[in-house]
C-alpha positions as CSV (number, residue, x, y, z in Angstrom):
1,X,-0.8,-4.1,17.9
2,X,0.6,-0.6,17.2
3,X,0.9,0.0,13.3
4,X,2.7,2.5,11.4
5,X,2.0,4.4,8.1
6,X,5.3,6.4,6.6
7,X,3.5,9.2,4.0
8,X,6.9,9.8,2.1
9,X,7.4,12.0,-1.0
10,X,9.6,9.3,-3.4
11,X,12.0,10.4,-6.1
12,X,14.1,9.1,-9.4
13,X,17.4,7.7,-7.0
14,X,16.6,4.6,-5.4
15,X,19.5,5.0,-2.7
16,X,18.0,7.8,-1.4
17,X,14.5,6.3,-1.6
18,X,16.1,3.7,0.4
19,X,17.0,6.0,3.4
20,X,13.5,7.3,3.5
21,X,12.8,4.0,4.4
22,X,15.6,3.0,6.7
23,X,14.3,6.8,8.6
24,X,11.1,6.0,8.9
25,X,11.0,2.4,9.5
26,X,13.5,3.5,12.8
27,X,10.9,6.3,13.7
28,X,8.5,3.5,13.6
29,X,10.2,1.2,15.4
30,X,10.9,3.7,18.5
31,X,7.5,5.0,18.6
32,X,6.2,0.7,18.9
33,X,4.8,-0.3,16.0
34,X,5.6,-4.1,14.8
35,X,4.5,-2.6,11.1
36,X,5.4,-0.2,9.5
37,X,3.5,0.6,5.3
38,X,5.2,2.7,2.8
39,X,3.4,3.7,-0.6
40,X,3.3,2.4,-4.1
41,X,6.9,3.6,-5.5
42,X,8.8,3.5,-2.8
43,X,11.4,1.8,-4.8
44,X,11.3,5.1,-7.6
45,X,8.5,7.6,-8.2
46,X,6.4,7.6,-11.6
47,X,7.2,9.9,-13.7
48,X,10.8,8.0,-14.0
49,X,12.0,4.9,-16.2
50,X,11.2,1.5,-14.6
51,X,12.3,-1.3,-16.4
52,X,15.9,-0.1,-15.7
53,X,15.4,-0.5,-12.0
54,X,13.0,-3.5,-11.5
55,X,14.5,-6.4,-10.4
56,X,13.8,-9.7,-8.9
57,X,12.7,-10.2,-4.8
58,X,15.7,-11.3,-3.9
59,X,17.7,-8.3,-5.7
60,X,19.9,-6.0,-4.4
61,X,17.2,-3.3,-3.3
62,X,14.5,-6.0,-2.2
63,X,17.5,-7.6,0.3
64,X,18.2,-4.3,1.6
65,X,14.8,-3.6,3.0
66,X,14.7,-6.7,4.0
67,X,18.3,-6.4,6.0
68,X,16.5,-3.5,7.9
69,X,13.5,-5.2,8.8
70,X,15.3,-7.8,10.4
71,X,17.6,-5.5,11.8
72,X,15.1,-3.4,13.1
73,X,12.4,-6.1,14.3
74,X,9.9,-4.7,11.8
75,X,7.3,-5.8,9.0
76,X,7.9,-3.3,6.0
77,X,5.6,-3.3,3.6
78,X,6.9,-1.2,0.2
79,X,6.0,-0.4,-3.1
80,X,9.0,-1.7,-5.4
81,X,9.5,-3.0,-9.4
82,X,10.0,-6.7,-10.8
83,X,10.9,-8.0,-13.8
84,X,7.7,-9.7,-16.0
85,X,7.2,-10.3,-19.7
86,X,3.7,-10.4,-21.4
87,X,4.3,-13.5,-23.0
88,X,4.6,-11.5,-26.5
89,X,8.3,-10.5,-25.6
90,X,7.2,-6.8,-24.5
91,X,9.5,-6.0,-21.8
92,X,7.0,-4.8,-18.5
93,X,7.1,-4.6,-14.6
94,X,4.9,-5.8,-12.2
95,X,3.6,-3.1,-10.0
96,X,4.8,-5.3,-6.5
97,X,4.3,-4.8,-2.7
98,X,7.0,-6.5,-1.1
99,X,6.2,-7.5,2.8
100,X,8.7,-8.6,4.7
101,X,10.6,-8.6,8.7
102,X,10.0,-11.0,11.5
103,X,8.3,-13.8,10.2
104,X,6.8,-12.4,7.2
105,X,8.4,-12.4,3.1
106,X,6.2,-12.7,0.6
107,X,5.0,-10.3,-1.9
108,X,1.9,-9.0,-3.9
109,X,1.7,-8.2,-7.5
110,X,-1.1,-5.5,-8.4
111,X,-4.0,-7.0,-10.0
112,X,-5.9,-4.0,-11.2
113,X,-4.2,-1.7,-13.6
114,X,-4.5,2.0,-13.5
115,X,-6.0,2.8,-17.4
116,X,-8.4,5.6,-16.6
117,X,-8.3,9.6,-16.3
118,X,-6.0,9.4,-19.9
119,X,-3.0,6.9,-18.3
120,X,-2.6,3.3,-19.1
121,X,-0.7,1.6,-16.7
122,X,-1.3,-1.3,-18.6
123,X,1.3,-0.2,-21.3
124,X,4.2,-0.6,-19.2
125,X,3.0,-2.9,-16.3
126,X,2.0,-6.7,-16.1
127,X,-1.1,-7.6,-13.7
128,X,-1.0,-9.5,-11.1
129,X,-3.7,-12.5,-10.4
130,X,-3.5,-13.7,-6.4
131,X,-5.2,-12.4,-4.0
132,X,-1.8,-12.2,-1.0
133,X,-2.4,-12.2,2.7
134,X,-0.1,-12.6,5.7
135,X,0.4,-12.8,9.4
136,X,2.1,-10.1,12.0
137,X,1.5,-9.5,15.8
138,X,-1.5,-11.8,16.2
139,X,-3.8,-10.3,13.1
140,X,-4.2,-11.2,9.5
141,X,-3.5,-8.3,6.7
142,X,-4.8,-8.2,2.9
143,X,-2.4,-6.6,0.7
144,X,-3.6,-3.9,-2.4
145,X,-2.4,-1.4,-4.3
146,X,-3.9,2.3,-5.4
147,X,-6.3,1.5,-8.6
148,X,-7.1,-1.6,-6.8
149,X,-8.7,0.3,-3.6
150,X,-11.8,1.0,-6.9
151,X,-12.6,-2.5,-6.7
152,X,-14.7,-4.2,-3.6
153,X,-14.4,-7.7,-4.1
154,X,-10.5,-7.7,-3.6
155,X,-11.1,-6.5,-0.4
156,X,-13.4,-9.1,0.4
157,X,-11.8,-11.9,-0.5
158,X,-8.8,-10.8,1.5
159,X,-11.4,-10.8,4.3
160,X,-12.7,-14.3,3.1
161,X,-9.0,-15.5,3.2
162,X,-8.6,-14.3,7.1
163,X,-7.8,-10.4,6.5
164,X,-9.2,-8.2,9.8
165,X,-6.5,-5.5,8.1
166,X,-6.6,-4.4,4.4
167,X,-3.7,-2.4,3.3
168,X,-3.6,-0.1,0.4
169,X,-0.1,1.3,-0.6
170,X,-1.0,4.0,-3.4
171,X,0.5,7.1,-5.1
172,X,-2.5,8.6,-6.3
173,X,-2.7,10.6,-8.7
174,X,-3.8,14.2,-8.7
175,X,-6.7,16.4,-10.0
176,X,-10.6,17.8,-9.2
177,X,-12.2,15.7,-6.4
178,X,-9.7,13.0,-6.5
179,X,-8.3,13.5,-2.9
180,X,-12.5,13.1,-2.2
181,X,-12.5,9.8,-3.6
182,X,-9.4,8.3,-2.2
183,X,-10.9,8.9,1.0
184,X,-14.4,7.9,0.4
185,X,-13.1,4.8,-1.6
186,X,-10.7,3.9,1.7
187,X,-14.3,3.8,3.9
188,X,-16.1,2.4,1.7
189,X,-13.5,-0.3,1.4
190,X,-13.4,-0.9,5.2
191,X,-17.2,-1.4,5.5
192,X,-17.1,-4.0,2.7
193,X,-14.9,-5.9,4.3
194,X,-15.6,-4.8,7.7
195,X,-11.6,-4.5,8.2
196,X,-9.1,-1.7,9.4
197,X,-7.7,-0.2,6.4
198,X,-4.6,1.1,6.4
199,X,-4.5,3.4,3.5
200,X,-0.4,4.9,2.9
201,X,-0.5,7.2,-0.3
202,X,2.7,9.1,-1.5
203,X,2.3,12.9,0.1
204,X,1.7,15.2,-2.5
205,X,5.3,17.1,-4.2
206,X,3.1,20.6,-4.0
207,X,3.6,20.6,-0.1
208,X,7.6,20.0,-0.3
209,X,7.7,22.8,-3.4
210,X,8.1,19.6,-6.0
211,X,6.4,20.1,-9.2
212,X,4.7,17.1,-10.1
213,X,6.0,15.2,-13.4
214,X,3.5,15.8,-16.4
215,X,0.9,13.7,-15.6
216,X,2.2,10.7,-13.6
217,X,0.7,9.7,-10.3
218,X,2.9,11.3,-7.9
219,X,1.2,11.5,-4.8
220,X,-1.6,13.5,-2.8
221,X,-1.3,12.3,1.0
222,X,-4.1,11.8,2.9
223,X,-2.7,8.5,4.3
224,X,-5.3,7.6,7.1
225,X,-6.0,4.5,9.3
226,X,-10.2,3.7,9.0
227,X,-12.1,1.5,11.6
228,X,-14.3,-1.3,10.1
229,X,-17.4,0.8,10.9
230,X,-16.2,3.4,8.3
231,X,-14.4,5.4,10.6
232,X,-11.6,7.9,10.1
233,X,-9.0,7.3,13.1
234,X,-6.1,8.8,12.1
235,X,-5.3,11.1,9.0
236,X,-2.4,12.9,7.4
237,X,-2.8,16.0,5.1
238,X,-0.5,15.9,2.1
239,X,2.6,16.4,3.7
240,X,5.4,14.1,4.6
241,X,4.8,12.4,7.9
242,X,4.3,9.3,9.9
243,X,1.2,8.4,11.0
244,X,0.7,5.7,14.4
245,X,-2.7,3.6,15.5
246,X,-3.0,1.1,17.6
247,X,-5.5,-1.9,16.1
248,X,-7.1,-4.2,18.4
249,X,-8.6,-7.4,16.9
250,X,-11.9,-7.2,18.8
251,X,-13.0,-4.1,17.0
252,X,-12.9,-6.5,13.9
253,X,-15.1,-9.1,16.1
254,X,-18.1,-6.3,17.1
255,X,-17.9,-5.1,13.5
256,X,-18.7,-8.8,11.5
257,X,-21.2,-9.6,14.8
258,X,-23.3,-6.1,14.3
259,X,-23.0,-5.5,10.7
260,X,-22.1,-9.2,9.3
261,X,-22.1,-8.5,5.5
262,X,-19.7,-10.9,4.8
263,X,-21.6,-13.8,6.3
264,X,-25.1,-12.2,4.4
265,X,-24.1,-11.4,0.9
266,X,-24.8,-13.4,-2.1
267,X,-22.9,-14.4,-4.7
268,X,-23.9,-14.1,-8.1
Protein backbone atom coordinates (compact mmCIF):
# COMPACT_ATOMS: atom_id res chain seq x y z
CA UNK A 1 0.00 0.00 0.00
CA UNK A 2 1.23 3.61 -0.90
CA UNK A 3 1.64 5.79 2.37
CA UNK A 4 1.98 9.29 2.88
CA UNK A 5 3.94 11.58 5.36
CA UNK A 6 2.80 15.46 5.35
CA UNK A 7 6.11 17.37 7.08
CA UNK A 8 4.05 20.61 7.98
CA UNK A 9 5.27 23.64 9.88
CA UNK A 10 2.05 24.15 12.52
CA UNK A 11 1.11 27.40 14.20
CA UNK A 12 -1.05 29.13 17.19
CA UNK A 13 -4.74 29.20 14.84
CA UNK A 14 -6.14 25.94 14.62
CA UNK A 15 -8.36 26.82 11.44
CA UNK A 16 -5.49 27.36 9.53
CA UNK A 17 -3.74 24.26 11.04
CA UNK A 18 -6.82 22.65 9.78
CA UNK A 19 -6.25 23.66 6.05
CA UNK A 20 -2.78 22.36 6.23
CA UNK A 21 -4.40 19.27 6.67
CA UNK A 22 -7.26 19.33 4.33
CA UNK A 23 -4.08 20.46 1.58
CA UNK A 24 -2.10 17.79 2.24
CA UNK A 25 -4.39 15.05 2.95
CA UNK A 26 -5.89 15.96 -0.99
CA UNK A 27 -2.14 15.95 -2.26
CA UNK A 28 -2.04 12.57 -0.66
CA UNK A 29 -4.96 11.34 -1.83
CA UNK A 30 -4.11 12.25 -5.67
CA UNK A 31 -0.69 11.02 -5.55
CA UNK A 32 -2.40 7.18 -4.07
CA UNK A 33 -1.76 6.84 -0.79
CA UNK A 34 -4.65 5.18 1.55
CA UNK A 35 -2.62 7.01 4.64
CA UNK A 36 -1.71 9.89 5.07
CA UNK A 37 0.58 10.99 8.92
CA UNK A 38 0.79 14.43 10.16
CA UNK A 39 3.08 15.42 13.21
CA UNK A 40 2.63 15.84 16.95
CA UNK A 41 0.72 19.43 17.09
CA UNK A 42 -1.06 19.36 14.22
CA UNK A 43 -3.95 20.63 16.08
CA UNK A 44 -1.53 23.95 17.53
CA UNK A 45 2.17 24.21 17.80
CA UNK A 46 4.07 24.36 21.24
CA UNK A 47 5.02 27.22 22.20
CA UNK A 48 1.12 28.24 22.49
CA UNK A 49 -1.66 27.74 25.36
CA UNK A 50 -3.24 24.24 25.18
CA UNK A 51 -5.73 23.74 27.64
CA UNK A 52 -7.83 26.43 25.82
CA UNK A 53 -7.93 24.35 22.67
CA UNK A 54 -8.04 20.60 23.83
CA UNK A 55 -11.16 19.11 23.57
CA UNK A 56 -12.79 15.80 23.49
CA UNK A 57 -12.57 13.18 20.18
CA UNK A 58 -15.69 13.85 19.12
CA UNK A 59 -15.18 17.83 19.32
CA UNK A 60 -15.52 20.19 16.80
CA UNK A 61 -11.79 20.01 15.44
CA UNK A 62 -11.49 16.10 15.89
CA UNK A 63 -15.01 15.79 13.64
CA UNK A 64 -13.53 17.94 11.13
CA UNK A 65 -10.59 15.79 10.25
CA UNK A 66 -12.55 13.20 10.43
CA UNK A 67 -15.30 14.81 7.83
CA UNK A 68 -12.16 14.95 5.39
CA UNK A 69 -11.05 11.58 5.79
CA UNK A 70 -14.25 10.27 4.91
CA UNK A 71 -14.59 12.64 2.34
CA UNK A 72 -11.43 12.10 0.86
CA UNK A 73 -11.19 8.15 1.28
CA UNK A 74 -8.23 8.54 3.58
CA UNK A 75 -6.65 7.38 7.04
CA UNK A 76 -5.37 10.67 8.82
CA UNK A 77 -3.37 10.30 11.47
CA UNK A 78 -2.75 13.80 13.61
CA UNK A 79 -1.31 15.13 16.48
CA UNK A 80 -4.28 17.01 18.45
CA UNK A 81 -5.18 18.03 22.45
CA UNK A 82 -7.81 16.38 24.93
CA UNK A 83 -9.05 17.21 27.95
CA UNK A 84 -7.59 15.02 31.18
CA UNK A 85 -7.28 15.71 34.92
CA UNK A 86 -4.47 14.26 37.17
CA UNK A 87 -6.86 13.16 39.67
CA UNK A 88 -5.52 16.16 42.07
CA UNK A 89 -7.79 18.66 40.11
CA UNK A 90 -4.71 20.10 38.00
CA UNK A 91 -6.14 20.94 34.82
CA UNK A 92 -3.73 18.90 31.94
CA UNK A 93 -4.03 17.55 28.20
CA UNK A 94 -3.19 14.45 26.92
CA UNK A 95 -0.65 14.66 24.25
CA UNK A 96 -3.25 12.47 21.58
CA UNK A 97 -2.85 10.93 18.06
CA UNK A 98 -6.07 10.77 16.57
CA UNK A 99 -6.43 8.03 13.61
CA UNK A 100 -9.16 7.99 11.77
CA UNK A 101 -10.98 7.61 7.71
CA UNK A 102 -12.22 4.36 6.08
CA UNK A 103 -12.62 1.97 8.64
CA UNK A 104 -10.29 3.24 11.15
CA UNK A 105 -11.25 5.86 14.58
CA UNK A 106 -9.52 5.38 17.43
CA UNK A 107 -6.96 7.29 19.11
CA UNK A 108 -3.53 7.06 21.06
CA UNK A 109 -2.66 8.96 24.14
CA UNK A 110 1.27 9.52 24.51
CA UNK A 111 2.71 7.35 27.10
CA UNK A 112 6.20 8.74 27.61
CA UNK A 113 6.49 12.34 28.57
CA UNK A 114 9.00 14.63 27.21
CA UNK A 115 11.00 15.86 30.86
CA UNK A 116 14.59 15.97 29.55
CA UNK A 117 17.03 18.69 27.91
CA UNK A 118 15.36 21.44 30.76
CA UNK A 119 11.40 20.89 29.54
CA UNK A 120 8.86 18.91 31.55
CA UNK A 121 6.10 17.98 29.54
CA UNK A 122 4.87 16.34 32.46
CA UNK A 123 3.76 19.83 33.97
CA UNK A 124 1.13 20.38 31.64
CA UNK A 125 0.35 16.96 29.97
CA UNK A 126 -1.28 13.64 31.40
CA UNK A 127 0.41 10.15 30.14
CA UNK A 128 -1.15 7.86 28.41
CA UNK A 129 -1.00 3.94 29.40
CA UNK A 130 -2.18 1.54 26.13
CA UNK A 131 -0.26 0.54 23.85
CA UNK A 132 -2.96 1.48 20.38
CA UNK A 133 -2.76 -0.40 17.08
CA UNK A 134 -4.98 -0.46 14.04
CA UNK A 135 -5.78 -1.79 10.57
CA UNK A 136 -5.56 0.04 6.93
CA UNK A 137 -5.03 -1.39 3.36
CA UNK A 138 -4.20 -5.00 4.40
CA UNK A 139 -1.29 -4.10 7.16
CA UNK A 140 -1.24 -3.51 10.88
CA UNK A 141 0.31 0.04 12.23
CA UNK A 142 1.62 0.91 15.99
CA UNK A 143 0.93 4.33 16.90
CA UNK A 144 3.81 6.62 19.02
CA UNK A 145 4.57 9.88 19.65
CA UNK A 146 8.22 11.95 19.59
CA UNK A 147 9.73 11.26 23.32
CA UNK A 148 8.25 7.88 22.90
CA UNK A 149 10.47 6.99 19.68
CA UNK A 150 13.56 6.94 23.07
CA UNK A 151 11.98 3.93 24.29
CA UNK A 152 12.23 0.21 22.48
CA UNK A 153 9.80 -1.78 24.13
CA UNK A 154 6.79 0.35 22.87
CA UNK A 155 7.78 -0.45 19.67
CA UNK A 156 7.84 -4.00 20.28
CA UNK A 157 4.95 -4.53 21.82
CA UNK A 158 3.14 -2.75 18.91
CA UNK A 159 4.88 -5.48 16.93
CA UNK A 160 3.80 -8.19 19.60
CA UNK A 161 0.15 -6.80 19.13
CA UNK A 162 0.42 -7.31 15.07
CA UNK A 163 2.29 -3.91 14.09
CA UNK A 164 4.46 -4.61 10.57
CA UNK A 165 4.23 -0.44 10.62
CA UNK A 166 5.26 1.80 13.63
CA UNK A 167 4.42 5.38 13.27
CA UNK A 168 5.99 8.13 15.13
CA UNK A 169 4.24 11.61 14.83
CA UNK A 170 6.87 14.03 16.63
CA UNK A 171 7.84 17.81 16.75
CA UNK A 172 11.18 17.47 17.91
CA UNK A 173 12.78 19.72 19.42
CA UNK A 174 15.93 21.56 18.37
CA UNK A 175 19.63 21.83 19.41
CA UNK A 176 23.43 20.10 18.94
CA UNK A 177 23.18 16.56 17.48
CA UNK A 178 19.52 16.21 17.98
CA UNK A 179 18.45 15.99 14.24
CA UNK A 180 21.39 12.93 14.64
CA UNK A 181 19.37 11.23 17.08
CA UNK A 182 15.95 11.52 15.71
CA UNK A 183 17.26 9.66 12.82
CA UNK A 184 19.33 7.13 14.47
CA UNK A 185 16.51 6.59 17.18
CA UNK A 186 13.92 6.07 14.01
CA UNK A 187 16.46 2.92 12.71
CA UNK A 188 17.12 1.81 15.61
CA UNK A 189 13.38 1.63 16.25
CA UNK A 190 12.68 -0.24 12.96
CA UNK A 191 15.30 -3.02 13.72
CA UNK A 192 13.82 -3.60 17.17
CA UNK A 193 10.72 -4.27 15.89
CA UNK A 194 11.73 -5.26 12.59
CA UNK A 195 8.77 -2.87 11.22
CA UNK A 196 8.53 0.10 8.62
CA UNK A 197 8.65 3.16 10.53
CA UNK A 198 7.02 5.96 9.41
CA UNK A 199 8.62 8.76 11.20
CA UNK A 200 6.50 12.55 10.44
CA UNK A 201 8.24 15.36 12.54
CA UNK A 202 7.06 19.05 12.34
CA UNK A 203 9.66 20.77 9.54
CA UNK A 204 11.79 23.07 11.24
CA UNK A 205 10.42 27.21 11.40
CA UNK A 206 14.22 28.21 10.41
CA UNK A 207 13.62 26.95 6.72
CA UNK A 208 10.14 29.11 6.35
CA UNK A 209 12.07 32.28 8.12
CA UNK A 210 9.92 31.39 11.55
CA UNK A 211 11.79 31.92 14.70
CA UNK A 212 11.24 29.27 16.92
CA UNK A 213 9.32 30.05 20.36
CA UNK A 214 11.90 30.13 23.30
CA UNK A 215 12.50 26.82 23.94
CA UNK A 216 9.42 24.74 22.92
CA UNK A 217 9.67 21.77 20.54
CA UNK A 218 8.78 23.26 17.30
CA UNK A 219 9.99 21.12 14.75
CA UNK A 220 13.33 20.02 12.84
CA UNK A 221 12.04 17.78 9.73
CA UNK A 222 13.74 15.07 8.70
CA UNK A 223 10.44 13.07 8.28
CA UNK A 224 11.71 9.70 6.59
CA UNK A 225 10.03 6.28 5.85
CA UNK A 226 12.83 3.31 7.29
CA UNK A 227 12.77 -0.38 6.06
CA UNK A 228 12.70 -3.06 8.84
CA UNK A 229 16.45 -3.76 8.00
CA UNK A 230 17.27 -0.22 9.21
CA UNK A 231 17.01 1.34 6.04
CA UNK A 232 16.50 4.95 5.07
CA UNK A 233 13.92 4.88 2.04
CA UNK A 234 12.68 8.02 1.83
CA UNK A 235 13.75 11.40 3.59
CA UNK A 236 12.78 15.03 3.82
CA UNK A 237 15.24 17.87 4.95
CA UNK A 238 13.63 20.32 7.31
CA UNK A 239 11.41 21.88 5.02
CA UNK A 240 7.77 21.67 4.37
CA UNK A 241 6.86 18.83 2.11
CA UNK A 242 5.08 15.55 1.48
CA UNK A 243 6.85 12.60 1.43
CA UNK A 244 5.25 9.10 -0.62
CA UNK A 245 6.50 5.23 -0.16
CA UNK A 246 5.00 2.37 -1.15
CA UNK A 247 5.10 -0.59 1.79
CA UNK A 248 4.75 -4.04 0.91
CA UNK A 249 4.01 -6.54 3.63
CA UNK A 250 6.46 -9.15 2.55
CA UNK A 251 9.46 -6.99 3.29
CA UNK A 252 8.12 -7.32 6.99
CA UNK A 253 7.97 -11.27 6.37
CA UNK A 254 12.01 -11.56 5.02
CA UNK A 255 12.89 -9.19 7.89
CA UNK A 256 11.30 -11.43 11.21
CA UNK A 257 12.47 -14.80 8.87
CA UNK A 258 16.33 -13.45 8.54
CA UNK A 259 16.74 -11.45 11.56
CA UNK A 260 13.79 -12.90 13.97
CA UNK A 261 14.50 -10.87 17.18
CA UNK A 262 11.17 -10.76 18.26
CA UNK A 263 10.73 -14.49 18.28
CA UNK A 264 14.56 -14.77 20.20
CA UNK A 265 14.59 -12.18 22.82
CA UNK A 266 14.05 -12.80 26.42
CA UNK A 267 12.18 -11.21 28.79
CA UNK A 268 13.42 -10.33 31.94
Amino acid sequence: MRVALAQIITGRDTDRNLDLVRDYARRAKDGGAEVVVFPEATMRAFGNSLLDIAEPLDGPWASRVRAMAAELGIVIVAGMFTPASDGTGVRKVRNTLLATGPGVDTSYNKIHLFDAFGFTESDTVEAGNQPVTFDAGGLTFGLATCYDVRFPDLFTENADRGAQVNIVCASWGAGPGKVEQWKLLSRARAVDATTFVLACGQGDPASVGLEAKGSAPTGVGHSAVLSPFGEVLQELDGAPGLLFADLDPAVVDDARSKLPVLANRHKF
